[in-house]
C-alpha positions as CSV (number, residue, x, y, z in Angstrom):
1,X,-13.5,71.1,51.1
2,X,-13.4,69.3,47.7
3,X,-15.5,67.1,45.2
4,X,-14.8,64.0,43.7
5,X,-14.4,64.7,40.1
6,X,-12.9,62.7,37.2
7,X,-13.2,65.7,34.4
8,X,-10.4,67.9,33.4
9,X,-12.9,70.6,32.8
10,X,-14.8,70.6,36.0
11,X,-11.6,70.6,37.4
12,X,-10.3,73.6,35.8
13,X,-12.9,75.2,37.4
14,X,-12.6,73.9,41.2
15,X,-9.5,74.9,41.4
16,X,-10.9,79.0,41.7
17,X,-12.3,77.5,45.3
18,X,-11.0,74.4,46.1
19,X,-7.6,73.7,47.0
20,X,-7.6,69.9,46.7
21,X,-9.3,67.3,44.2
22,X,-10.8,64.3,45.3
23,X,-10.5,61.2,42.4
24,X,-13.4,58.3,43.3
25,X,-13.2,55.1,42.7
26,X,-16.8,54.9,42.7
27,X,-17.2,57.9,40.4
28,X,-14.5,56.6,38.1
29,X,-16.1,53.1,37.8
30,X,-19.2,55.1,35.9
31,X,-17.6,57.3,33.9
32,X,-13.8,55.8,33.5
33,X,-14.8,52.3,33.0
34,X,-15.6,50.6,29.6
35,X,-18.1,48.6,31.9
36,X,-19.8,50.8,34.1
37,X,-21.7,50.0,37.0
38,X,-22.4,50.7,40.6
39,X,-19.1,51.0,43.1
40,X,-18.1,47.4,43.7
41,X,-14.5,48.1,43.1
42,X,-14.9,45.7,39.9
43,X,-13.0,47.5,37.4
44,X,-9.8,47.4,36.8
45,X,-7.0,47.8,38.9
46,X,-4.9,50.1,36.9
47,X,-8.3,52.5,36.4
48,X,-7.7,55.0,39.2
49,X,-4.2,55.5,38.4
50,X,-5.2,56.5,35.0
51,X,-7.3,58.8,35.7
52,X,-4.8,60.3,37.9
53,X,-2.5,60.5,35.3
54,X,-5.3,62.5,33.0
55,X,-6.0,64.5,36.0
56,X,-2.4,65.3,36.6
57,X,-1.7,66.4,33.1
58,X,-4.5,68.4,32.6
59,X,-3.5,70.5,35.5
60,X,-0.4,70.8,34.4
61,X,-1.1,72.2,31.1
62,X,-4.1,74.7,32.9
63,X,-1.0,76.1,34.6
64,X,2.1,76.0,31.5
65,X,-0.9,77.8,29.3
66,X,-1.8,80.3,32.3
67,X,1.6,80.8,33.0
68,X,2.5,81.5,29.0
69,X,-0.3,83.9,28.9
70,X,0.4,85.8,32.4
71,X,4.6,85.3,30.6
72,X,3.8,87.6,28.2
73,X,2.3,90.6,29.5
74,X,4.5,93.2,31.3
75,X,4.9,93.1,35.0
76,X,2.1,95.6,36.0
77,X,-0.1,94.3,33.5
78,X,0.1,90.4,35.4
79,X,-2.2,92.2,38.6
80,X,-5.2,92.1,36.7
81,X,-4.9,88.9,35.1
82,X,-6.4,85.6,36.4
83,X,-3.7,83.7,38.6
84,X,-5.6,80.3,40.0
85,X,-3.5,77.6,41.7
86,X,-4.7,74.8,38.7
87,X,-1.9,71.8,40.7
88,X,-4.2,70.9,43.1
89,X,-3.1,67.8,45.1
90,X,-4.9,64.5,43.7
91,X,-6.3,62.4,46.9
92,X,-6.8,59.0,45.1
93,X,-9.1,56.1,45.5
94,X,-7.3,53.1,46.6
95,X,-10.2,50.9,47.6
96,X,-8.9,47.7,49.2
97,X,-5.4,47.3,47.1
98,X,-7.3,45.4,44.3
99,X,-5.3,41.6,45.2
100,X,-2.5,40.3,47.5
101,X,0.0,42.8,49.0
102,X,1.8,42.8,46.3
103,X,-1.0,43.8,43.8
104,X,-1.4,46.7,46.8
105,X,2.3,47.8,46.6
106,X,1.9,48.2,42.8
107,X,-1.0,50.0,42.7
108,X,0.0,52.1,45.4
109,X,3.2,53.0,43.3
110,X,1.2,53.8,39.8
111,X,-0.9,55.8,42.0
112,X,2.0,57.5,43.5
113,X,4.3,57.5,40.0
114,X,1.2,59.2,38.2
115,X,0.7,62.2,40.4
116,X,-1.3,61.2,43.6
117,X,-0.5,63.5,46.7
118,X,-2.5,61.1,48.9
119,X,-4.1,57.6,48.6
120,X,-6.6,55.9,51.0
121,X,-6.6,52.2,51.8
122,X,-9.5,50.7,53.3
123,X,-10.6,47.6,55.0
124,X,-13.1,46.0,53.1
125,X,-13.4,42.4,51.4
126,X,-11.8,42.2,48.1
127,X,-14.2,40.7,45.6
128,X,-17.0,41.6,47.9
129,X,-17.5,45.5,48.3
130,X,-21.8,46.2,47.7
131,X,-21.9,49.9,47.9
132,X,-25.8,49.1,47.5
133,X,-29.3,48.8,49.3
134,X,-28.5,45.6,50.2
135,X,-27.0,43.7,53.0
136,X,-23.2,42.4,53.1
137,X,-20.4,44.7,53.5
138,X,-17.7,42.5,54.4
139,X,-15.0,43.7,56.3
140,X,-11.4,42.2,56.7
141,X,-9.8,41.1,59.8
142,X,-8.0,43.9,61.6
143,X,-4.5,41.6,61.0
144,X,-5.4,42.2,57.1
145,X,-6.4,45.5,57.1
146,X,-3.0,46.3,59.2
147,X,-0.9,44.5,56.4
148,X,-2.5,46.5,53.8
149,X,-1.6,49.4,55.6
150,X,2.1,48.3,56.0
151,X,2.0,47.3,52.3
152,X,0.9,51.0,51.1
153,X,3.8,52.2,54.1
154,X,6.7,50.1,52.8
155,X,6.2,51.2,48.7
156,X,6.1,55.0,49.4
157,X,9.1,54.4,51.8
158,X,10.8,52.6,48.6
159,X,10.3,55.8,46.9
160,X,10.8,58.3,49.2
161,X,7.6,59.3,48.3
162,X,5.8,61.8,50.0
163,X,2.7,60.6,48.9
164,X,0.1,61.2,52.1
165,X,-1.5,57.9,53.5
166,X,-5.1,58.4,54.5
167,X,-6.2,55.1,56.7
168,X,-9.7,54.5,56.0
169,X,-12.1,52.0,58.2
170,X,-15.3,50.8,56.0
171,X,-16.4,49.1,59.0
172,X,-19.3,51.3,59.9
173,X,-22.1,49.3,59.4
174,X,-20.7,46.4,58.0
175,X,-22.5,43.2,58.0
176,X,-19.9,40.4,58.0
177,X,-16.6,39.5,58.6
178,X,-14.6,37.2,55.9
179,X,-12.4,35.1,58.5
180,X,-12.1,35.1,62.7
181,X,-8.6,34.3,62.1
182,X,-7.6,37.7,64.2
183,X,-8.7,37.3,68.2
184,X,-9.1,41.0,68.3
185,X,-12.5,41.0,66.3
186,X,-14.0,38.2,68.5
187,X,-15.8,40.7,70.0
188,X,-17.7,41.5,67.5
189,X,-18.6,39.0,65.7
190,X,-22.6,37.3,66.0
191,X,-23.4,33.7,66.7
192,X,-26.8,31.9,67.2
193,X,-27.9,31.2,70.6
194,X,-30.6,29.2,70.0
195,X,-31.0,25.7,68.7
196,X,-31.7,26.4,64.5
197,X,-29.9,24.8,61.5
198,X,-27.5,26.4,59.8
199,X,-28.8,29.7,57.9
200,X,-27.0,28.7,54.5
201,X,-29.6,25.0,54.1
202,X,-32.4,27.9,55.1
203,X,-31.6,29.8,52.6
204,X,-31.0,27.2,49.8
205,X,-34.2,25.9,50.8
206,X,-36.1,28.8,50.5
207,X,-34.6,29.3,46.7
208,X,-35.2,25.3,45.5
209,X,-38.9,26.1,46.7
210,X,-39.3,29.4,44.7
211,X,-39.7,31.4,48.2
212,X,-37.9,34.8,48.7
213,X,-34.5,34.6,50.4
214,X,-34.6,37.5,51.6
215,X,-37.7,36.5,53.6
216,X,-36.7,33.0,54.5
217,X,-33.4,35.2,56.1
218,X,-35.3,37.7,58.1
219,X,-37.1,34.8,59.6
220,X,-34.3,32.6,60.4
221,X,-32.5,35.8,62.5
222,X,-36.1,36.3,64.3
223,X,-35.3,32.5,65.6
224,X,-31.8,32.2,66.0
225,X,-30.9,34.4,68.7
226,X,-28.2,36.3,67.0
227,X,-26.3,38.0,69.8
228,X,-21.9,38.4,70.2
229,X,-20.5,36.2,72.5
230,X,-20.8,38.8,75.5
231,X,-24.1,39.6,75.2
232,X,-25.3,35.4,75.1
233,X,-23.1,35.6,78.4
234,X,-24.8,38.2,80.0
235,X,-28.1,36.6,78.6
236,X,-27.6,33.4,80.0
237,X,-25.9,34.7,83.6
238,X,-29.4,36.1,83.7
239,X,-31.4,33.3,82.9
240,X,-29.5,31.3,85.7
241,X,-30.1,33.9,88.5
242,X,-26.5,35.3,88.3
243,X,-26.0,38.5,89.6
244,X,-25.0,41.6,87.6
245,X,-21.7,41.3,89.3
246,X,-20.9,38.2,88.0
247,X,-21.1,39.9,84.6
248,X,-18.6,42.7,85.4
249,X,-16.4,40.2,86.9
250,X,-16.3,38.3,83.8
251,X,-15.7,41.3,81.8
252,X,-12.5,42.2,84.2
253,X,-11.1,39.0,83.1
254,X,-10.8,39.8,79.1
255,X,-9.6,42.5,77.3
256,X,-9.1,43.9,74.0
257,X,-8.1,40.9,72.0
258,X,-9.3,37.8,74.4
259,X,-10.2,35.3,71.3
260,X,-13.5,33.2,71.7
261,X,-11.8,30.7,73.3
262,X,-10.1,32.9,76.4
263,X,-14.2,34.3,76.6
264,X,-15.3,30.5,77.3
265,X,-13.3,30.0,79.7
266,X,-13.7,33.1,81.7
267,X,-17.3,32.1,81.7
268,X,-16.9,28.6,83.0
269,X,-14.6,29.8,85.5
270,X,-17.0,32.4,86.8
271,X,-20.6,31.1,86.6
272,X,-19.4,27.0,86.2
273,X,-21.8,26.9,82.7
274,X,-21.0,26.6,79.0
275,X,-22.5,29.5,76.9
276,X,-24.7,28.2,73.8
277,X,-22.9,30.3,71.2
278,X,-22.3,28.9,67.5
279,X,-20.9,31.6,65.1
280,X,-20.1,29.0,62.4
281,X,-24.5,28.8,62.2
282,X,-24.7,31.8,60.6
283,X,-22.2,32.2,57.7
284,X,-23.1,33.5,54.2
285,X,-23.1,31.6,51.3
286,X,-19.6,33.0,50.6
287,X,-18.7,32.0,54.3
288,X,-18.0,35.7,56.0
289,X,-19.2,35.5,59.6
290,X,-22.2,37.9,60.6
291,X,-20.4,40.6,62.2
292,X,-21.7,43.6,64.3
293,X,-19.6,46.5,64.3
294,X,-19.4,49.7,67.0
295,X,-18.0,52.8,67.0
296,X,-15.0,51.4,69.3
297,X,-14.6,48.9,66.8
298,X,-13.8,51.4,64.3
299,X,-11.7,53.0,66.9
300,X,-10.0,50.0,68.0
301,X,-8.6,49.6,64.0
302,X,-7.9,53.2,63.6
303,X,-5.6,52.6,66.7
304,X,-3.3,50.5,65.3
305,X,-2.9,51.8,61.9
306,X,-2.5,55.5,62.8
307,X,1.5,55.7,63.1
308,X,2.0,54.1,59.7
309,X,-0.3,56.6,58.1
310,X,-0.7,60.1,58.1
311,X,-4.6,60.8,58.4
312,X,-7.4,58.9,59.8
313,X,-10.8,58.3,58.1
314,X,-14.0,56.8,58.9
315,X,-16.7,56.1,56.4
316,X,-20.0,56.4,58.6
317,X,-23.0,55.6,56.2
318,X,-25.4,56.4,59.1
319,X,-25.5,60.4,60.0
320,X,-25.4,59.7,63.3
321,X,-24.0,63.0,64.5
322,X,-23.0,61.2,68.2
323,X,-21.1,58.4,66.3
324,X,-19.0,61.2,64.6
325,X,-18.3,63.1,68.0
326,X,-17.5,59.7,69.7
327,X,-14.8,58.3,67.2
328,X,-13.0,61.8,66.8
329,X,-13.1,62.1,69.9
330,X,-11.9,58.6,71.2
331,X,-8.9,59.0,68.6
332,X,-8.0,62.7,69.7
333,X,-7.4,60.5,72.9
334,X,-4.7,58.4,71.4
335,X,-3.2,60.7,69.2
336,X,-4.0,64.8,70.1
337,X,-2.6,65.8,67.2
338,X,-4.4,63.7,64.4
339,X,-5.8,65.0,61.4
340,X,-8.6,63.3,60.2
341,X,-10.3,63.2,56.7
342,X,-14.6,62.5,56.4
343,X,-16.4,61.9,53.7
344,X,-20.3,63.5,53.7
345,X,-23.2,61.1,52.2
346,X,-24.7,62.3,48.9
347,X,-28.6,61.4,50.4
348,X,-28.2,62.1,54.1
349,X,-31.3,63.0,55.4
350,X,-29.7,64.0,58.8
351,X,-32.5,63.6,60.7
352,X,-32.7,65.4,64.5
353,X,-33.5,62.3,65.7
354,X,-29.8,61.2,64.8
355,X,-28.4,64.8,66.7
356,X,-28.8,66.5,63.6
357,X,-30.3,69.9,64.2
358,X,-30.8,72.6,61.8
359,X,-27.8,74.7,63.2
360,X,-25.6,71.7,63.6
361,X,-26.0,70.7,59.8
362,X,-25.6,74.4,58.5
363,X,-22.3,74.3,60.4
364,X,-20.9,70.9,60.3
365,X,-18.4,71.2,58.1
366,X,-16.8,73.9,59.9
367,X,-17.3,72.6,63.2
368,X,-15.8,69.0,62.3
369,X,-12.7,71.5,61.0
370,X,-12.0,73.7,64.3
371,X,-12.9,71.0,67.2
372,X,-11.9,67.8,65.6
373,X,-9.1,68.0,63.4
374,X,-11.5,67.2,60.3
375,X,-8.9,69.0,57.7
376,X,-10.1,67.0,54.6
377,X,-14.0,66.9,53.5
378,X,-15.1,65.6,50.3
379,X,-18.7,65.0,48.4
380,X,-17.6,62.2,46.6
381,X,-20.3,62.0,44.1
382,X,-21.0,65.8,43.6
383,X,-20.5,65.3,39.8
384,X,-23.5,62.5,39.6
385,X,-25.6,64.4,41.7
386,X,-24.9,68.1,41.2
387,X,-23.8,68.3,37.3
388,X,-26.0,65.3,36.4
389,X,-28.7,67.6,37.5
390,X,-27.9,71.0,35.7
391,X,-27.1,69.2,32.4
392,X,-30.4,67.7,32.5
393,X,-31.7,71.3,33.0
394,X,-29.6,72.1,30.5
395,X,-30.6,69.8,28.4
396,X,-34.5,70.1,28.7
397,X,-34.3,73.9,28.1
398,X,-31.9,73.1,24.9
399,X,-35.0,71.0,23.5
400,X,-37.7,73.5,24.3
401,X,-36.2,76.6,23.6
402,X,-33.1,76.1,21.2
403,X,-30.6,78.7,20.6
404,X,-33.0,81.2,21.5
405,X,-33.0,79.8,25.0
406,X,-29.0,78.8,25.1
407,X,-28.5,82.8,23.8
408,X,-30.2,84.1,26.7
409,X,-29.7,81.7,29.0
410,X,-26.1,80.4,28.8
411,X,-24.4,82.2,26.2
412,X,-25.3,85.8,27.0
413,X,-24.4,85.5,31.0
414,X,-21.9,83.4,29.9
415,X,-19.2,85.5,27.7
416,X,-20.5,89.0,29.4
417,X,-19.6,88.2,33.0
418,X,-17.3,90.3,34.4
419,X,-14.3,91.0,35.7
420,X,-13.6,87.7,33.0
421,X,-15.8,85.9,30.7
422,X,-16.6,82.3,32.2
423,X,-14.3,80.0,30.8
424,X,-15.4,78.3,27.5
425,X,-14.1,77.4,24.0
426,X,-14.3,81.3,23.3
427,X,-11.9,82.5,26.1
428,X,-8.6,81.9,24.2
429,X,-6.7,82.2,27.7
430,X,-8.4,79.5,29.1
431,X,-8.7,77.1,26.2
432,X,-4.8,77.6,25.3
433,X,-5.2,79.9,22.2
434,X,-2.4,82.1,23.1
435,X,-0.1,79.3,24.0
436,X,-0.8,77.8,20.7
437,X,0.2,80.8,18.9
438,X,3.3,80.8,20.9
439,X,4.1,77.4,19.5
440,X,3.5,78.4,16.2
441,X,5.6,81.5,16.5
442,X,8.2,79.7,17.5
443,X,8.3,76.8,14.8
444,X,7.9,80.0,12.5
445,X,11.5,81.3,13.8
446,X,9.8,84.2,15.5
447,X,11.5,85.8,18.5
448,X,9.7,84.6,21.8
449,X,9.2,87.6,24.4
């Protein structure tokens, strides 16, 4: 179990509990970036890797100053002094490789040279990622995501790193697809079945006339029909009196990768009628294909990148607790033995609707652990959320009350808890007092003990 976090401090202090530290792209873009903003994966490349690098010093100097301290106290006197584990692994934010594989590669090896135990890759569009309220994640085709992979794979070979991979699908609820270059999404992707113009004049339309978009779009979908190509072809083997068998016959003849093209034809063959499907009528402005994405889709991706990584991931923005079963479950098929990472939604309401009871989210984490191989959970944004909240506690009660308040409030519990007072400026041990004598003693010519 671990946070995302991007302050030495707070990290200091996860380190009593937690035995990993989790560095967010998304976190680091507000509090690491000279431009801050919501995650969109628009800062710069070389951001992450910096932060790993802070990261990675401060815990080494939590444990050279804990060590000089423990150092210079006699044997028996070390077993009641504090002894935390303070080099924690660093699982870094790799986003989508920020650029072309070789932009990957070289993030991947700052990430690596700086201190990272583990990166995760994902699969979404670079240029596009809206970690927002609004429509259009964009997903890359699986071909894309699999040389992104193989890109991470090949640089941590070249350094006989051993750096852990974590391969993580964005595809959950993703809304469109930048390219149907790959046969193996096909699937997946939406097309009109019914006779409309193309969305993009709808929408331009919409704007040159001061009307809402977003409007003008939900009524275009209303019309359009929007359907993958298998469901227009069970649709339409419906509409012309074919049976049900006619559709399971037709799904015997394609499998997992038949392109658009193979689909037709299977449906000519079979019912002797061409299926009205356009997925070109659709497109965004940006021209990603509507896409509609399943848990098997996810699956399906997972799959194939799961030998050249060493943990699987999926990020589910939905609680749906049967989605999380089904796509642990469908991987434990493939691969018994896989360990799997999860990241768990800062405003999840996990409703019961969604298989979400009371019992079931009091125990989730621990569940996920012992029946699915879930060996790596994280809050990402725990420092937003959590410490935003208590310094603006903090902060009210600073205002209202002044010292008198921060005396009894924070000072007093503070330097008087026991067995050792919480670490602050005022604990020399853990603010590197006594290793700063030791330097000075030893500039000074005095014998080191």
């Amino acid at each position: 179990m671990s946070f995302g976090a991007t302050d030495p401090v707070a990290i200091s202090q996860m380190a009593k509990h937690m035995r990993t530290v989790y560095l967010s792209g998304g976190l680091s873009g507000f509090s690491e970036n000279n431009y801050p903003g919501m995650d969109h994966a628009d800062y710069p490349w070389d951001t992450v890797p910096k932060v790993v690098d802070k990261i990675c010093r401060a815990e080494l100097w939590h444990d050279q100053r804990q060590h000089q301290y423990r150092m210079s106290h006699s044997q028996e006197e070390r077993g009641a002094l504090e002894k935390w584990d303070y080099l924690m692994p660093i699982i870094a934010d790799g986003d989508m490789g920020f650029g072309s594989l070789t932009a990957t590669m070289k993030s991947t090896k700052a990430l690596a040279e700086f201190g990272s135990a583990g990166i995760h890759i994902d699969d979404l569009a670079i240029g596009l990622k809206k970690f927002t309220i609004g429509q259009g994640r964009t997903v890359v085709p699986t071909s894309e995501y699999v040389d992104r992979v193989k890109a991470v794979r090949l640089q941590l070979d070249i350094m006989q790193a051993e750096t852990l991979i974590f391969a993580r699908c964005d595809t959950d609820h993703a809304d469109f697809i930048t390219s149907v270059l790959d046969p193996r999404d096909h699937e997946y992707v939406l097309g009109a079945t019914n006779l409309v113009r193309p969305l993009q004049e709808v929408l331009e339309e919409a704007i040159h006339c001061s009307k809402s978009a977003l409007e003008a779009r939900a009524q275009w979908i209303s019309c359009a029909g929007l359907m993958t190509f298998d469901e227009a072809v069970q649709s339409q083997f419906s509409r012309c009196g074919l049976l049900e068998e006619d559709f399971i016959k037709y799904k015997s003849r394609i499998g997992y990768g038949s392109s658009l093209t193979a689909r037709r034809q299977a449906a000519i063959e079979i019912a002797g009628i061409e299926i009205t499907f356009d997925w070109d009528i659709p497109r965004s402005r940006n021209g990603q294909y509507m896409f509609r994405p399943t848990v098997r889709s996810i699956v399906e991706r997972a799959v194939l990148v799961a030998p050249l990584s060493d943990l699987s991931w999926t990020r589910m923005d939905s609680p749906n607790y049967h989605d999380i079963k089904e796509y642990h479950q469908s991987m434990l098929k493939h691969f018994p033995d896989r360990m799997f990472a999860f990241a768990w939604g800062g405003e999840w309401p996990f409703p019961e609707s969604a298989g979400w009871t009371t019992e079931r989210r009091k125990n989730a984490s621990a569940q996920m652990a012992r029946e699915y191989g879930v060996v790596w959970q994280v809050q990402p944004m725990y420092m937003i959320q959590g410490v935003n909240m208590e310094i603006e506690r903090s902060a009210e009660m600073w205002c209202k009350e002044g010292i008198g308040g921060h005396f009894d409030k924070i000072q007093t519990p503070a330097v008087s808890r026991t067995p050792w007072k919480v670490d602050g400026y005022e604990k020399m041990s853990w603010c590197g007092g006594y290793l700063s004598d030791a330097f000075f003693s030893a500039v000074a010519g005095e014998e080191i003990v």
